[in-house]
N, C-alpha and C positions, 0 to 999 in steps of 0.2 A: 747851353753849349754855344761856343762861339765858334759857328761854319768860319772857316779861313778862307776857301773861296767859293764862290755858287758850285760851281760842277763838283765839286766833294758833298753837297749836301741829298742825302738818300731820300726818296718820296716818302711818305708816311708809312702807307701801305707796305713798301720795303722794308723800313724802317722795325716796321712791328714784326714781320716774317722773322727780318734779324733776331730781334731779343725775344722768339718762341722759339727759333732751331736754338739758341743757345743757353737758355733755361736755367742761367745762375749769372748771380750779379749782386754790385751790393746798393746795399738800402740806405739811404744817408736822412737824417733829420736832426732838427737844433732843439735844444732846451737853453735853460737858462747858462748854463756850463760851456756851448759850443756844441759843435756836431757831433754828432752820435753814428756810427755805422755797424751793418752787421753784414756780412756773407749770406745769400740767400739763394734757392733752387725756387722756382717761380713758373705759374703757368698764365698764360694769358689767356681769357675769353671775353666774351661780351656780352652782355648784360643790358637789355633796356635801351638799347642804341648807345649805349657807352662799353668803352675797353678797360677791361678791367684787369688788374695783375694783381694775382693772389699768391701770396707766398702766408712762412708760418714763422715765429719767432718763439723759443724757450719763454715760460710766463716769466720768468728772473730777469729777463732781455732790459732794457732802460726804455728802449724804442716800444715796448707794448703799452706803455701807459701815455705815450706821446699820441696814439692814434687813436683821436680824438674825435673825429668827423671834420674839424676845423685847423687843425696844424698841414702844412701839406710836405710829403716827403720826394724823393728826389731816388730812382733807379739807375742807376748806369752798369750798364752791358758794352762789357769788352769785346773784341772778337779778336784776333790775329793782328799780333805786331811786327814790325821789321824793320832794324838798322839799315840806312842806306849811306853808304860809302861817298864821299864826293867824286872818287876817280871812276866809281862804277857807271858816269853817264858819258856817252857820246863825244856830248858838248863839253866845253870848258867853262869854268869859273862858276861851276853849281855849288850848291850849299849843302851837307851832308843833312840826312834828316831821317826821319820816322815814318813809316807808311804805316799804318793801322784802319782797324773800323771800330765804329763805337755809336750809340747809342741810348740816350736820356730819356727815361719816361718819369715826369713827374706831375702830382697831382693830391688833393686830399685821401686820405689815410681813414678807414674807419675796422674798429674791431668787428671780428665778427662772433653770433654764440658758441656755444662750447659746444652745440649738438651736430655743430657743420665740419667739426675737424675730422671726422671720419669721411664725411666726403673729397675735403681738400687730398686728403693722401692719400686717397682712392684713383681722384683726377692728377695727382704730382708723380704716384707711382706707375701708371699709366702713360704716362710720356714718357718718364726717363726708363720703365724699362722698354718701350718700343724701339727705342734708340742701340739696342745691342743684339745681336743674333741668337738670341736663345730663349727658349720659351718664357713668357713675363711671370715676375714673381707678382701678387698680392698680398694683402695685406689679410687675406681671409685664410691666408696660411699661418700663421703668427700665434703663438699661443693665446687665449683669450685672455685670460690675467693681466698677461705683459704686453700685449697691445691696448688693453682699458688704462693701462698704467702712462706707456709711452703719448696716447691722445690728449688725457689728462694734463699731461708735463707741457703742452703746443699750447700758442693761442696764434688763431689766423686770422690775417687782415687782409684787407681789400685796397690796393692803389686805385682809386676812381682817375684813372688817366685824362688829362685834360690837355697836356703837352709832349709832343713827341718830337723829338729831334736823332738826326741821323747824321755820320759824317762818313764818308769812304775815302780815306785820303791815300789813293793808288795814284798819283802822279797824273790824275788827269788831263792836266792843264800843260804836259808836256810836250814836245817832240816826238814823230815817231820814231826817231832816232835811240833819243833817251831813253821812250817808252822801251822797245825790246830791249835794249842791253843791259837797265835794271830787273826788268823780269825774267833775260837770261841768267843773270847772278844769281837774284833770287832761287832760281830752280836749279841751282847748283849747291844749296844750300844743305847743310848738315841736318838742321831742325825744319821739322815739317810746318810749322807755321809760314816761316818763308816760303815754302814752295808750294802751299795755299795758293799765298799770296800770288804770287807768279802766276797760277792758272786762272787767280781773277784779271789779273793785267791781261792776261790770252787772252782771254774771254771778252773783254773792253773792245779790245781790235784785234779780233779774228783774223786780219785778211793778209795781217805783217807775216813777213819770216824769223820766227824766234831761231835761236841756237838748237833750241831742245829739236824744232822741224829739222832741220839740218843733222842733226847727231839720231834722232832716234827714228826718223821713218825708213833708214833698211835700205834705200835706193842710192845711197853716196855710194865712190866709188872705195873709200875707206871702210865703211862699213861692211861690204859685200868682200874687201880682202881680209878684213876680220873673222867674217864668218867663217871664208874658206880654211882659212889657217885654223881656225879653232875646231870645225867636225875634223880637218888632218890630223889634228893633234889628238880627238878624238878615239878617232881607229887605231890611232899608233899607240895608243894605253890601251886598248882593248877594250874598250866600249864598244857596245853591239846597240843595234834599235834605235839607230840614229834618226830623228824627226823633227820636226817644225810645228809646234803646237803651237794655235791660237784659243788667248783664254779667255775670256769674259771677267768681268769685272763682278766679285764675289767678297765678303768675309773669311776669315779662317776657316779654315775648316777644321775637323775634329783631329785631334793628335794622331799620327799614326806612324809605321814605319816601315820600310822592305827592307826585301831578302838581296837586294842588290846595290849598289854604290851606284850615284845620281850625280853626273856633272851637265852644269847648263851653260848658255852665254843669253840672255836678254838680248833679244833683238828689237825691240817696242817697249813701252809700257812701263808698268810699276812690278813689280814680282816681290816678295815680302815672305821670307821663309824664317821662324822661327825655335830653336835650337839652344835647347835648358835655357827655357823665359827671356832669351834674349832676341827679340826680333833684329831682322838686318833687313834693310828696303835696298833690290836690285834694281837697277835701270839700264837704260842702254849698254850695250859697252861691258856691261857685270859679269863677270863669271861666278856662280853658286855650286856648293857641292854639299852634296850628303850621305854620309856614309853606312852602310846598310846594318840595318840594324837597328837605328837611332832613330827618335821620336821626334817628331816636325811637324809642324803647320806650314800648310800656304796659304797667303792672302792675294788676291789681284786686284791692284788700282783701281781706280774711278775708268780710265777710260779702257781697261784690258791689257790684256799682253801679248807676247808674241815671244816663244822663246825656242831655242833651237838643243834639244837635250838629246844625251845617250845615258843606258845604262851596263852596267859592267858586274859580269855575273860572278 
């Protein structure tokens, strides 16, 4: 990987944290023909004072008979991309670009027996289902037949990682100028990858004032004449139970529905109400509704919410 400049390149340690929260990537190696690659879900441990990433390839794969103990292959772990605008900074005469993070682990390649492939999807199911809110499947649920079947079909190999490289390329090296008014845009972004993004830029330099501080902490004097017009508007549609919940930051919760019609406004935070499989992410400034009767989820953001509802009987 070719760091573009120091302060984009991630410590090792980071580096590896990275491509274990993100558990799929692809697997690159050369035969005689040119590179070979395959998409792969992957967990990282260690071994013997070595880092090892174990993932699984179909036995038909090309790349299962390349790992050899002596050919070496090449991992790369994606994380979040983002278009950046040249007009979205500050300054003048910037250069439009890509902010992403990314990730290379590469190193010798070896098979491993066919009596360990029960453990690897043991160890790979195991992570990815801890990663979602509901109780983890196993593999010991599985009909017996058709799980001797599916282990059969795997063969698992071992990256002996010897190289690790990392890159974070969130405008580091910029202004703090630059800095916030790209990660203001960012977080006004449509696609949630962007606005990832943006809350690593926060996160870089804490101490600046973003947009989003200004638009979503409640204390503007715009904000506060928003609220007021929105519970007037409130009572004048006959909404009753008017209050100011703060919520903590949670997963969906299970489907459900009332017996009364729900209008909100997002005062803070993320609020995320889902309505026939289609999610909608509220934020500041948001007004959500739902109508009683109707099946819905809510999710609250990473850092909570804060939202100001009535219901209407």
């Amino acid at each position: 990987m070719h760091i573009l400049r120091p302060q984009f390149r991630m410590a090792e340690q980071q580096a590896l944290a990275f491509a274990a929260s993100r558990g799929f990537g692809v697997i690159v190696a050369s035969d005689e023909r040119g590179p070979r690659g395959a998409h792969v879900p992957f967990v990282v441990t260690e071994r013997d004072g070595r880092v090892i990433v174990q993932f699984h390839l179909t036995v038909k794969n090309p790349l299962v008979q390349l790992a050899d103990g002596v050919r070496r292959f090449l991992l790369i772990v994606s994380g979040d991309d983002a278009y950046v605008s040249n007009d979205w900074y500050a300054s003048r005469d910037n250069v439009s670009t890509w902010l992403y993070e990314a990730v290379h682990l590469s190193g010798v390649a070896q098979l491993r027996e066919h009596d360990e492939n029960r453990g690897h999807g043991d160890a790979l199911l195991s992570v990815s289902e801890a990663r979602l809110p509901k109780r983890p499947w196993d593999l010991a649920q599985m009909e017996p037949d058709k799980r001797k079947t599916m282990l059969a079909s795997i063969r698992v190999i071992d990256l002996v990682v010897d190289q690790i490289e990392g890159q974070s390329k969130l405008n580091h090296h910029k202004s703090d100028e630059d800095h916030v008014a790209v990660a203001s845009q960012l977080a006004r972004a449509g696609e949630t990858g962007s606005r990832r993004l943006a809350e690593q830029m926060r996160a870089l330099r804490p101490g600046l004032v973003y947009a989003a501080d200004r638009q979503l902490n409640g204390h503007s004097r715009e904000a506060s004449m928003q609220q007021d017009a929105f519970e007037a508007g409130l009572r004048s549609d006959g909404y009753v139970e008017i209050e100011t919940k703060a919520l903590d930051p949670r997963p969906a919760n299970e489907g459900h529905a009332h017996d009364y019609d729900i209008r909100g406004l997002v005062l803070d935070g993320i609020f995320i109400v889902k309505q026939d499989d289609q999610p909608v992410t509220y934020r500041a400034g948001d007004i959500f509704s739902v109508s009683g009767g109707r099946r819905h989820t809510e999710e609250i953001g990473p850092e909570g919410a804060r939202i100001l509802v009535g219901r209407k009987y």
